[in-house]
N, C-alpha and C positions, 0 to 999 in steps of 0.2 A: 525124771529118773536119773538119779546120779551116776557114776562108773563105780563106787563100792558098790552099791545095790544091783545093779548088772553082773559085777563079779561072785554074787551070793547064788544069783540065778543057775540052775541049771541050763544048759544050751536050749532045749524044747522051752523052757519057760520063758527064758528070754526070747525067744522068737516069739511064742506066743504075747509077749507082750510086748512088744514093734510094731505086733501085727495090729495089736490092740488099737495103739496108738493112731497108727495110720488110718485105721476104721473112724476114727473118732474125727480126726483131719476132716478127712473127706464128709463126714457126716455133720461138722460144724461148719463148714464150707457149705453144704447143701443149705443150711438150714438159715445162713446170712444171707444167701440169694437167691432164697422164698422169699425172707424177708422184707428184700430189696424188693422184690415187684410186687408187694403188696403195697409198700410204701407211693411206690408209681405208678400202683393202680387211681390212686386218689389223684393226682397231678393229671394223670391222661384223661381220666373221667374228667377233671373241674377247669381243662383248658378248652375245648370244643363248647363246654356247658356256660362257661364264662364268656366265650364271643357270642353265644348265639341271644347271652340275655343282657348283655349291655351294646351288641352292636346297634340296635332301634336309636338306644337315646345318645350314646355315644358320637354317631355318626352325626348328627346335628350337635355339638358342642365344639368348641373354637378349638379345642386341644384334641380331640376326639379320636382322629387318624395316628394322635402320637401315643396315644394311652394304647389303642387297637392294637399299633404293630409290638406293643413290647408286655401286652396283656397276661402273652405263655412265661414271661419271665421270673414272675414273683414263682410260680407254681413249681417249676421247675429248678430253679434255684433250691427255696426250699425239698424238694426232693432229695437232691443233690448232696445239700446238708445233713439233713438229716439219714441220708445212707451212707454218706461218709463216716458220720460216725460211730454206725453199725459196725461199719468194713474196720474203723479203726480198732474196733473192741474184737474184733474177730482176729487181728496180730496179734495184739496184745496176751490172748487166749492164746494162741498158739507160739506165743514167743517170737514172735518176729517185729521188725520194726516196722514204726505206722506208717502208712501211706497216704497219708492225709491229700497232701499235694497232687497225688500222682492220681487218686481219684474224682478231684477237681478237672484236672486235666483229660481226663478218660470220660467225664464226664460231658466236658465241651466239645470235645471231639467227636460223641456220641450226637450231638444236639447240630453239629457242623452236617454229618452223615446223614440225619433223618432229613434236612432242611434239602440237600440235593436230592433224597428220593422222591422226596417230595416235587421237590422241579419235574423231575423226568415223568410221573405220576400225571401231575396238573398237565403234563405235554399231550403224552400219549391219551386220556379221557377226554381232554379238548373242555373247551369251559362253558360248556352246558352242565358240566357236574357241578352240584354245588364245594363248595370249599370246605364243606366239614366231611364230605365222602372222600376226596382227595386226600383231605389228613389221616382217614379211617382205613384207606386203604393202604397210604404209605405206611401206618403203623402195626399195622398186619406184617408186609415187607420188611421192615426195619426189627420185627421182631423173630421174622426166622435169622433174618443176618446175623441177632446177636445168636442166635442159637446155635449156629454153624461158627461163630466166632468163640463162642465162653465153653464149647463141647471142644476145639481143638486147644485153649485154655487149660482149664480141667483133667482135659483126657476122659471126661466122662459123659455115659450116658445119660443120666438123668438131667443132661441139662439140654440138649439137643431134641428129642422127643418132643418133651412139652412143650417147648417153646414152637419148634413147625407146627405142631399143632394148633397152637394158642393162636400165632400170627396168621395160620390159614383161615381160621375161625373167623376171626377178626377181617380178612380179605375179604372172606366167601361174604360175612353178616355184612359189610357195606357196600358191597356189591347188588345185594339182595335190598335194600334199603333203596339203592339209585333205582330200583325201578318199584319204588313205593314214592305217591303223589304227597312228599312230607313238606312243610315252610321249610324254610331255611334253618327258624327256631326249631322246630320241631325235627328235623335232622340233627343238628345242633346238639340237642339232649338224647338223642335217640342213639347215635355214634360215642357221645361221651359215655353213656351208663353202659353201651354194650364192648365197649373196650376196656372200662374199667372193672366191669367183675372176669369178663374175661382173665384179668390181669393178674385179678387177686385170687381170683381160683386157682390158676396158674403158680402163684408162688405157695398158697398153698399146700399143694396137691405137691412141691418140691421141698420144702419145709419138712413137711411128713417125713421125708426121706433122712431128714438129719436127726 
């Protein structure tokens, strides 16, 4: 909207259309960070699902320990990427300059944070838990954080809600799991499919909102 075209406006009209605008803000906003967790529903779902079906053979190969420890990386990388450049077509939309960098960075930070709750997690359960209920449960945790973090963000509610919700869900279901008689495999695939639709429901049930 240029400043002649403002200047044509009557005062009500042009507020009514600021207002417009800002609606729309917010509502393309909503609708990139549905987005975004649907995209990393796929990556959470295919990191637990991917150790628990190559740790057998893996663990007996020469390299095996070195593939294991860096196995979440391709997945999450590509996530990373690929909603980076959501986020960048969401400026661009909105006129502002991209953040490409800053959501690389926001990203690692993100992956630095889950990896300590995760410590504190594997402490307090003690290690009789297998290690794919430790991640299920950190990611439960790590996901109301962001929800209490991108609602004081925002300023908004639809992003707070869902999110405790999701990450509770996600707590309570691998909690309820640790006391199911599952393999390691079979926790494994069981933690990954139920974090990842969690995930994707989650975004889109936020999505909707844009």
């Amino acid at each position: 909207m240029t400043k002649d075209t403002t200047d044509d406006l009557p005062p009500i009209e042009a507020v009514q259309a600021l207002t417009e605008i800002e609606g729309y803000d917010e509502k393309l906003t909503a609708r990139t960070f549905g987005l975004t967790l649907m995209v990393f529903a796929f990556a959470i779902a295919a990191i637990p699902i991917s150790y628990a079906a190559a740790d057998s053979w893996l663990t007996a190969h020469e390299y095996g320990s070195f593939v294991l420890s860096v196995l979440w990386l391709p997945w999450i990388v590509a996530a990373v990427a690929v909603t980076s450049a959501i986020w960048t077509t969401h400026s661009i939309s909105l006129g502002r300059n991209s953040t490409t960098a800053d959501d690389w960075l926001l990203g690692i930070g993100f992956t630095i944070v889950f990896f300590l709750i995760a410590t504190v997690v594997l402490i307090a359960l003690g290690s009789n838990i297998t290690i794919f209920i430790v991640m299920g449960v950190s990611g439960g945790l790590f996901t109301i954080l962001l929800g209490v973090i991108f609602s004081h963000i925002y300023q908004a509610k639809w992003v707070l809600l869902p999110l405790v919700v999701a990450g509770s869900a996600i707590v309570l279901g691998n909690i309820f799991l640790s006391t199911i008689d599952l393999t390691p495999t079979g926790a494994g695939f069981t933690t990954g499919f139920l974090q990842g639709t969690v995930y994707f429901i989650t975004g889109w049930a936020i999505s909707i909102r844009g």
